[in-house]
KENU-360530 format. One line per 8 residues: number of its first residue (from 1); their letters; for each residue z, y, x of C-alpha. Coordinates in pm, whole numbers, plus 32768, in hexadecimal, padded with zeros to 4 digits. Each point is the difference from the previous one (the first is absolute). Layout:
KENU-360530
NUM	A	Z:Y:X | ...
//
This chain:
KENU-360530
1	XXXXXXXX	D805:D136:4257 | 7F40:8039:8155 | 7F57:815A:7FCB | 7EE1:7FAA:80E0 | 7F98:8173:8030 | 8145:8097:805A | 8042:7EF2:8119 | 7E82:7FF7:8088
9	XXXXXXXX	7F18:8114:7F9B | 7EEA:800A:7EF9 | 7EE9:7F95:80FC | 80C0:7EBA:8053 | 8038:7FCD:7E84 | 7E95:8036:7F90 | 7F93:7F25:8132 | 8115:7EFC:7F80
17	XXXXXXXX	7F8E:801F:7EB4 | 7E41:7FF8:8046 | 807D:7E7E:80CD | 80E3:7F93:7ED5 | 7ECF:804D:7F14 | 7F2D:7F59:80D7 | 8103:7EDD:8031 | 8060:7FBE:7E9A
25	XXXXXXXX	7EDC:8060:7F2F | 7F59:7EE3:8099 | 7E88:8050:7FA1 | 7EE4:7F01:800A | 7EEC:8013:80A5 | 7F39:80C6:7EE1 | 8107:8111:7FF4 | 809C:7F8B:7EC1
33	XXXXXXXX	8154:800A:7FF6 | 80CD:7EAA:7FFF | 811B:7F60:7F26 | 80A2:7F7A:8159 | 7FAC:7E92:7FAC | 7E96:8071:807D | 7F81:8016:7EA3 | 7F36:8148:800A
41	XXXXXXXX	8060:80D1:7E89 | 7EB9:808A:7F5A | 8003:8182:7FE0 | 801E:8020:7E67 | 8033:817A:7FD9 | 7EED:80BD:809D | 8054:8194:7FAD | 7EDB:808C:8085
49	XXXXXXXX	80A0:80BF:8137 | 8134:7F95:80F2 | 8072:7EE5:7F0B | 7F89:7ED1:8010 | 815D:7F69:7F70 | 8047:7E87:806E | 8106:7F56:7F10 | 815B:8047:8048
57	XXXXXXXX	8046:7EA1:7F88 | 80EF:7F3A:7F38 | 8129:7EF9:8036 | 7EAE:7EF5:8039 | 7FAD:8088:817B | 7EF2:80D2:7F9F | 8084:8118:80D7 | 7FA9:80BB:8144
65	XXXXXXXX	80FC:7FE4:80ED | 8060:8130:80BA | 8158:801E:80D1 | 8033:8113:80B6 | 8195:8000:807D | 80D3:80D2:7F96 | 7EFF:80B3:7F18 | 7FCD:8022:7E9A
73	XXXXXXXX	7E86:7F7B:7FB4 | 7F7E:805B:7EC2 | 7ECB:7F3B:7F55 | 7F70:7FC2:7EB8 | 7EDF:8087:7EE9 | 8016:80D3:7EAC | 8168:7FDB:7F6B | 8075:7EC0:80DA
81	XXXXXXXX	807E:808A:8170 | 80F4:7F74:80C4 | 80B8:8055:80FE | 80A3:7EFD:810F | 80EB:8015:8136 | 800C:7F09:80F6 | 7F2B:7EF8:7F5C | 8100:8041:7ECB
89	XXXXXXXX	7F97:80D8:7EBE | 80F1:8103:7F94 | 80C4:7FF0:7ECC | 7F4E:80C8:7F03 | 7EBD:8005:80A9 | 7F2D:7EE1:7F9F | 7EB5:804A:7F23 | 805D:815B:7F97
97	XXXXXXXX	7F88:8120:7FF7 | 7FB7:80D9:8130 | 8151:8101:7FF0 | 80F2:7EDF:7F6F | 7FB8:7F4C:8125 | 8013:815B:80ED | 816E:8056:7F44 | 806E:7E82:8047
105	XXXXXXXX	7FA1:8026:8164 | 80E6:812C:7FD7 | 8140:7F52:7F81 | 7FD1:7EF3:8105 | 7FF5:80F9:8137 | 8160:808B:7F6D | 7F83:8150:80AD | 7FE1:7F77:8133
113	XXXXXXXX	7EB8:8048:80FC | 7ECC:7F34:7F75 | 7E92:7F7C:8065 | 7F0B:7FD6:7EEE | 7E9F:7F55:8045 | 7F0F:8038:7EF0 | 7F39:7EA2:800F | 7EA2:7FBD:7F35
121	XXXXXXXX	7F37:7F14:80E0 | 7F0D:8088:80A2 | 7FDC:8128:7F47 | 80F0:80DE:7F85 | 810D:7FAA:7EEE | 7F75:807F:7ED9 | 811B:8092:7EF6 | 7EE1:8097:7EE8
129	XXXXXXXX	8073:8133:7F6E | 815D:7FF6:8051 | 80D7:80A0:8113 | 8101:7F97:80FF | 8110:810F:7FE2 | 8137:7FF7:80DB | 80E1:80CF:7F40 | 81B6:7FCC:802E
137	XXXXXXXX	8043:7F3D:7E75 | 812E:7F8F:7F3E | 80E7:805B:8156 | 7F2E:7F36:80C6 | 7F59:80D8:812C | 7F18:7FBF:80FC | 802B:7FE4:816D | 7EE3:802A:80FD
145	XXXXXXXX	7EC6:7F9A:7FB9 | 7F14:7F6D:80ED | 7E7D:7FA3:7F58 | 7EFC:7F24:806C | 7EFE:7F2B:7F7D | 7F06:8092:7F15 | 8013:8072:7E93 | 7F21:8096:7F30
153	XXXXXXXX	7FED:809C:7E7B | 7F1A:8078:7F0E | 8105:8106:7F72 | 7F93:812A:7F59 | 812E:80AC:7FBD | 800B:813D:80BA | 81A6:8025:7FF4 | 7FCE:7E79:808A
161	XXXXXXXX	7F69:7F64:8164 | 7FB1:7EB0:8081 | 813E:8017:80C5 | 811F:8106:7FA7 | 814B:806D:80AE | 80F6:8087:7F0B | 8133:7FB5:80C3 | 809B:8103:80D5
169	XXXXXXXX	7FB7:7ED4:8126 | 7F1B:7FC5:8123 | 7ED3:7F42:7FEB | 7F22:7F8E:8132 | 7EAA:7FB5:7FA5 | 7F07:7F27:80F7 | 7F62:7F66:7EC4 | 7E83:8038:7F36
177	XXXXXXXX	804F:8090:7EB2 | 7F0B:805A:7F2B | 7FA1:80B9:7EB7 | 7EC1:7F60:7F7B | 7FED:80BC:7EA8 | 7EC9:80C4:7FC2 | 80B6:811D:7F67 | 8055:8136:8075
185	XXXXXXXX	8176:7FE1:7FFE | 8046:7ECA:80A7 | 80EF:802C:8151 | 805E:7EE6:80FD | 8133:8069:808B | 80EB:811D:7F48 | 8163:8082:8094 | 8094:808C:7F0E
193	XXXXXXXX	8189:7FF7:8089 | 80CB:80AF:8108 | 7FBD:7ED8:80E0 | 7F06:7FBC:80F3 | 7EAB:7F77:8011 | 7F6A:7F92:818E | 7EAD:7F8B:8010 | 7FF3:7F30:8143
201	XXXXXXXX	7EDE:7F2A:7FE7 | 7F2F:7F71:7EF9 | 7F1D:806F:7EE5 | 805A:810B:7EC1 | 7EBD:8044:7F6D | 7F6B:804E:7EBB | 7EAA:7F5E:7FD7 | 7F4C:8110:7EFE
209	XXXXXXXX	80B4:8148:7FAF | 816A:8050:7FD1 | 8139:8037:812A | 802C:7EE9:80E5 | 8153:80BC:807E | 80C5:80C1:7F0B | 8130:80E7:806B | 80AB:8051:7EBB
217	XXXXXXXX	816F:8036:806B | 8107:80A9:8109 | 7FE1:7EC7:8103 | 7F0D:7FE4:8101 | 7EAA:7F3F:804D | 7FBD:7F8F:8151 | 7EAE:7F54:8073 | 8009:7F9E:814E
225	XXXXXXXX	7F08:7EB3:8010 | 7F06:7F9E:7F3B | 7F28:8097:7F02 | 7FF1:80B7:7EE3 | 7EDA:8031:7F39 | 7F84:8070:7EB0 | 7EA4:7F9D:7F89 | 7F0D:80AC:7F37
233	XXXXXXXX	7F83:81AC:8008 | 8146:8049:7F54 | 80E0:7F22:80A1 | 8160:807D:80A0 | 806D:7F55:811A | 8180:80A7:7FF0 | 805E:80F8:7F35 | 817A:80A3:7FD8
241	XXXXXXXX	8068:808F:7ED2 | 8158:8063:804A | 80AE:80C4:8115 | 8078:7EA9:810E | 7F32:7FE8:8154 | 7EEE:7F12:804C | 7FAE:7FC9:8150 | 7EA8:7F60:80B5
249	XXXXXXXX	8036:7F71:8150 | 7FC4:7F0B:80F3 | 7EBB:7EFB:7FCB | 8003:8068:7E73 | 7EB4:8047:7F97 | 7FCC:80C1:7EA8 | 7EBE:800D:7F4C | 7F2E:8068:7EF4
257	XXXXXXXX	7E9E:8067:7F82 | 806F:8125:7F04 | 7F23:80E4:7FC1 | 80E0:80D9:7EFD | 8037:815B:8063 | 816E:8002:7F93 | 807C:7EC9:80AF | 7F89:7F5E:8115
265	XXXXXXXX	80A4:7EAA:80FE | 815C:8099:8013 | 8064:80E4:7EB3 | 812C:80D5:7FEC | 8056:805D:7EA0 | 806D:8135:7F62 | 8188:7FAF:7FE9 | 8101:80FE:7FF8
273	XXXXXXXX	8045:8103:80DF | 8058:7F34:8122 | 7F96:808A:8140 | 8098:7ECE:8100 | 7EFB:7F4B:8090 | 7F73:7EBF:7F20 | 7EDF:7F8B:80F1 | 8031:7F89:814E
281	XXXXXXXX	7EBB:7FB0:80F7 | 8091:7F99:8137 | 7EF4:7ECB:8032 | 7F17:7F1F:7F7C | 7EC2:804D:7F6A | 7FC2:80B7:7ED7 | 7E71:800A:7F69 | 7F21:805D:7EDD
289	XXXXXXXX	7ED9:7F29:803A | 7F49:80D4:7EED | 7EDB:80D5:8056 | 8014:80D8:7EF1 | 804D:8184:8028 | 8118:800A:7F0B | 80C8:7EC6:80E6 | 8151:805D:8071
297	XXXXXXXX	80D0:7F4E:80EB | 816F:80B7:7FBC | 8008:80C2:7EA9 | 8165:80BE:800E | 801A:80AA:7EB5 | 8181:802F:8026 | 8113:80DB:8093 | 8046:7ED9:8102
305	XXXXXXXX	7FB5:800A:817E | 7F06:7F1B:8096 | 802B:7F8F:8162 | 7EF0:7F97:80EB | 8054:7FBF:8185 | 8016:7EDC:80F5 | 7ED4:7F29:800B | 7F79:8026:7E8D
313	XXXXXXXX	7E90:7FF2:7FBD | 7F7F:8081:7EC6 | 7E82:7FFA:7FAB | 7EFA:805F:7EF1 | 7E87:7FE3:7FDC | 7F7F:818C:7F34 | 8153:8037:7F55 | 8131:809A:8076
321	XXXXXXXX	8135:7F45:80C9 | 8119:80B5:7F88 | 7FFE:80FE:7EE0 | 8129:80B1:7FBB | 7FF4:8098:7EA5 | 815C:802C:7FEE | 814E:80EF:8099 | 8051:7ED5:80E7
329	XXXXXXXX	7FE6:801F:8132 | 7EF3:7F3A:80E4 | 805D:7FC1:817D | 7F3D:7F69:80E0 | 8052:7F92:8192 | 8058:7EEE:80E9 | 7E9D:7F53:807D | 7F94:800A:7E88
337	XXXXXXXX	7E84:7FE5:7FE5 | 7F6D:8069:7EB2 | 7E7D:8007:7FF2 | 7EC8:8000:7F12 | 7EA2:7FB5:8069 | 7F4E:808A:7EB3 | 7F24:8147:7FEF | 80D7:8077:7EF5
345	XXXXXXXX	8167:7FB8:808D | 813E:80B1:7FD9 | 8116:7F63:80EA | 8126:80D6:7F58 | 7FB4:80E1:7EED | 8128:80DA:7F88 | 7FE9:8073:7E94 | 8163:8076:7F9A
353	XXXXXXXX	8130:80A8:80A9 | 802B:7EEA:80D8 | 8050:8048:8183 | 7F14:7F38:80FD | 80A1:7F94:815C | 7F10:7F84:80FE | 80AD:7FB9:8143 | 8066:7F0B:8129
361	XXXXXXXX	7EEF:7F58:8081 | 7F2B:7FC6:7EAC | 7E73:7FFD:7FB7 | 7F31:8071:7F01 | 7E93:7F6C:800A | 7EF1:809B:7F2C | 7EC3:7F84:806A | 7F17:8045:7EE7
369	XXXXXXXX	7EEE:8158:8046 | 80C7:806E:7E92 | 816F:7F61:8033 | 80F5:80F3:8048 | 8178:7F7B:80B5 | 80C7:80FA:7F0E | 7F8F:80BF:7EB2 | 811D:810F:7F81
377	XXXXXXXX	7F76:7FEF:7E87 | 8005:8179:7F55 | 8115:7F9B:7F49 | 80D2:7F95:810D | 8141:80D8:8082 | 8079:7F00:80F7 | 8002:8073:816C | 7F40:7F29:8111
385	XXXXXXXX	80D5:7FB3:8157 | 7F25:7F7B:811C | 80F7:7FC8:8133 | 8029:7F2F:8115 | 7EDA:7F01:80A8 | 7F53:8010:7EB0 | 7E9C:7F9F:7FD3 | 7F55:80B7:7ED7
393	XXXXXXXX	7E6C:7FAB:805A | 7EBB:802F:7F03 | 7E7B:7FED:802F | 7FCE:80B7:7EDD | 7EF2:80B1:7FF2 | 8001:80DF:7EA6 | 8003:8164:804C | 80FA:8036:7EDB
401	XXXXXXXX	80E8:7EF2:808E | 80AE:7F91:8145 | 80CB:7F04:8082 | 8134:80BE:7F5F | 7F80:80D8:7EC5 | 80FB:8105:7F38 | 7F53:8045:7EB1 | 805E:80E1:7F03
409	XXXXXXXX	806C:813C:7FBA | 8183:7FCF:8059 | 80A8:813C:8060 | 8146:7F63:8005 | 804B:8019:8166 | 7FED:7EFA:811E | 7F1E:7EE0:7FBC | 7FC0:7F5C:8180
417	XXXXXXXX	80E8:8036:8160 | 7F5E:7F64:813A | 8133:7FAE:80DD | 7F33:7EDD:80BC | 7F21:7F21:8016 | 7E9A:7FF5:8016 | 7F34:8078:7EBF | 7E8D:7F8D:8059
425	XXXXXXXX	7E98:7FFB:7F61 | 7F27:7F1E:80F1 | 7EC2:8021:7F46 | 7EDF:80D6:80E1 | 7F76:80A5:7EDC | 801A:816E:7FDA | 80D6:8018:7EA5 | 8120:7EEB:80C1
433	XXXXXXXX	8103:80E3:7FB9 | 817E:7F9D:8020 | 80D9:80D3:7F2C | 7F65:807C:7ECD | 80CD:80F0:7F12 | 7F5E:8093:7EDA | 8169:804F:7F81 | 80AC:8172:802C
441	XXXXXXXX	813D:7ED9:8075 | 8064:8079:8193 | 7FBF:7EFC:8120 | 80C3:7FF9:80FC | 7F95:7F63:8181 | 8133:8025:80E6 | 7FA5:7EB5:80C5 | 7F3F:7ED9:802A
449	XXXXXXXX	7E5D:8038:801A | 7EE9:800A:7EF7 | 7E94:7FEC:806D | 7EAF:7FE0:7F68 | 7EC5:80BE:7FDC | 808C:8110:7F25 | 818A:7FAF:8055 | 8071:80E7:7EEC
457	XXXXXXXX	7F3A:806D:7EA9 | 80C8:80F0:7F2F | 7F2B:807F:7ECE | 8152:7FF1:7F36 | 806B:8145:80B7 | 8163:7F40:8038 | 80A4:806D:8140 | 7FD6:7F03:8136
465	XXXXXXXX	80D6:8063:812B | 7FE4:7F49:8100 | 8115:8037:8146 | 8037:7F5C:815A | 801F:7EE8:805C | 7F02:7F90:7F00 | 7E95:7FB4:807A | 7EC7:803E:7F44
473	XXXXXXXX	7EC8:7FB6:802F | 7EC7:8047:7F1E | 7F8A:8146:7F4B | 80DC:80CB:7F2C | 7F48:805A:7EAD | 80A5:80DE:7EE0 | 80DE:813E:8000 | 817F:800C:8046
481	XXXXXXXX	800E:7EF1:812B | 80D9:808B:80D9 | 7FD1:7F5A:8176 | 8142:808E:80AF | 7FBA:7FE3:814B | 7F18:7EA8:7FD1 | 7E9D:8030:8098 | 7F18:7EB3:7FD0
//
């Protein structure tokens, strides 16, 4: 068998595949798809929502012809699917149902590499409530998997998806699935083996609430193209339940409009006490399109690192970006740009034990007169590192904030170090205050430079030394700052 995407990359094969679609659907002229004897076939199964079904046919002709070489195409309504290669239908998988004709596609790949284009005319190939689940059977295993095409489900089941790995395989995804259930627990792509999941191009999206990426094993989850998205105010776009790594990179963009305050676009779980890192930002896009105040871009609830550098952009409307309520560790660096343009904005808020790393060449972007670029909660232990090129700039405008605020009593020891960097607040109003620590927590400003109207405000009574070579600018207000040999 020619493995198409081995020998010429998955951009040549989806190109291959959009003019073989084009080529062999043969559509007429009103966009209804054709038999191949130029006898257009009536759409007779209208779902509601990415399924209007067109007959998979019988031995009469009544039967869109797709061939794609080379490539498993898979076609059909309700309980009669089919799946063909070459113009030639497999053995076992002629009007069943949707997973006999998945496990015969199975036994006829023998294990070896395969190419699977989900086919439903022009909209997506509707399986109902069911679930296509590639899981190793009866000493059969898979090989890897390559998807196109688009699929779509109604399933409810929240241990289920649209589209499920279970094999400890690979499986590269440029295809549109889609979970179209109304229900709360309904998931359009699950891993939940050792293997490995990439996301190259295409559409995984859930259209109301629910996960439209779920991480629920030891294996890994890589989107690099396309877009994932999860619809609704409680909708999760990816969410990872278990301790393996997913990663965001590339053109990927990752969306949602959650407004919960314990999830958010991107939701790391409470799993174990795992402390290797289990997100991976090195580009793409990641969003919460929400206004709301309780929106979160990142919610990391978990011992596991996050990792934010290269060119990643993360963004948020009056919410927060990346809230770490967790012991993981958040680090952030490379030309990352994280910013929020509400009045209400947090860009990192640290709530737990958590460390947070802010480094390289990285920018955080509060632009709201309220937002502040990092919030130390009064429960949080976790000590703040700001090193490097490091952009850390507010407006705010709140006398009891500032573009970095340490609340709470704390007492604990060292809550912020100032290695590098640039900590800024760029508003001209008199309460623009950069560094504001109500905490008895020490800061520490060895490096870097931190300006505003009032550059430090220490009501907490927490000592601030700041030391050469670091550079302040701004008035010093509170007891205990101690400005070795620093004059503004």
């Amino acid at each position: 068998m020619v493995n198409l995407f081995k020998h010429f990359g998955i951009g040549i094969f989806v190109f291959a595949l959009a003019l073989s679609i084009t080529g062999c659907a043969n559509p007429t002229d009103s966009g209804t798809p054709d038999n191949g004897s130029g006898n257009s076939i009536p759409d007779d199964n209208d779902d509601g929502d990415d399924g209007d079904i067109p007959d998979d046919g019988d031995d009469t002709g009544n039967v869109i012809i797709l061939d794609i070489p080379d490539t498993f195409i898979i076609t059909g309504r309700e309980e009669a699917f089919r799946a063909t290669f070459n113009g030639v239908t497999v053995p076992g998988a002629k009007d069943m149902p949707i997973q006999d004709v998945i496990n015969a596609v199975r036994t006829q790949a023998g294990g070896g590499a395969v190419s699977i284009h989900f086919y439903g005319g022009e909209d997506a190939l509707y399986i109902g409530s069911d679930w296509v689940n590639f899981a190793d059977e009866g000493g059969e295993s898979w090989g890897e998997i390559t998807l196109t095409g688009r699929i779509s489900s109604s399933n409810p089941n929240s241990s289920q998806a649209t589209v499920a790995l279970s094999s400890a395989t690979t499986v590269h995804s440029a295809a549109y699935i889609a979970n179209i259930s109304t229900g709360s627990n309904n998931r359009a792509l699950r891993n939940n083996s050792t293997g490995v999941v990439n996301i190259i191009d295409g559409i995984v999206k859930t259209s109301f609430r629910g996960v439209a990426v779920l991480h629920n094993s030891t294996g890994s989850v890589n989107i690099s193209g396309g877009t994932v998205t999860a619809g609704g105010t409680n909708g999760i776009a990816v969410r990872n339940d278990n301790s393996g790594r997913i990663s965001v990179s590339g053109t990927a963009t990752v969306t949602s409009a959650n407004t919960s305050t314990s999830q958010g676009t991107i939701v790391l779980s409470s799993s174990g006490r795992d402390t290797g890192v289990r997100l991976e930002i090195t580009g793409g896009e990641v969003l919460n399109t929400s206004n709301g105040t309780n929106s979160r871009v990142i919610n990391n609830s978990s011992t596991g690192a996050v990792r934010i550098s290269g060119d990643a952009v993360l963004s948020g409307g009056q919410g927060t970006i990346v809230r770490n309520a967790g012991s993981g560790t958040v680090s952030i660096d490379g030309n990352a740009m994280l910013s929020a343009t509400g009045s209400t904005s947090v860009i990192v808020r640290n709530m737990d034990s958590g460390a947070l790393r802010i480094g390289g060449n990285a920018t955080l972007l509060a632009t709201g007169r309220g937002a502040r670029a990092i919030q130390s909660s009064a429960e949080s232990t976790g000590i703040i590192s700001i090193y490097g090129e490091a952009k850390i700039i507010s407006a705010n405008q709140e006398r009891i904030q500032g573009t970095i605020l340490l609340s709470g009593d704390g007492g604990s020891g060292r809550r912020l170090e100032i290695t590098g960097g640039e900590v800024l607040n760029t508003a001209d109003h008199a309460e623009a205050t950069a560094v504001h620590n109500t905490s008895a927590d020490s800061v520490e400003i060895s490096g870097g430079y931190v300006s505003g109207r009032i550059a430090i405000r220490n009501p907490g009574g927490g000592p601030v030394n700041i030391t050469p070579p670091a550079e302040v600018k701004g008035e010093l207000i509170g007891e205990n700052i101690n400005a070795l040999g620093i004059s503004d």
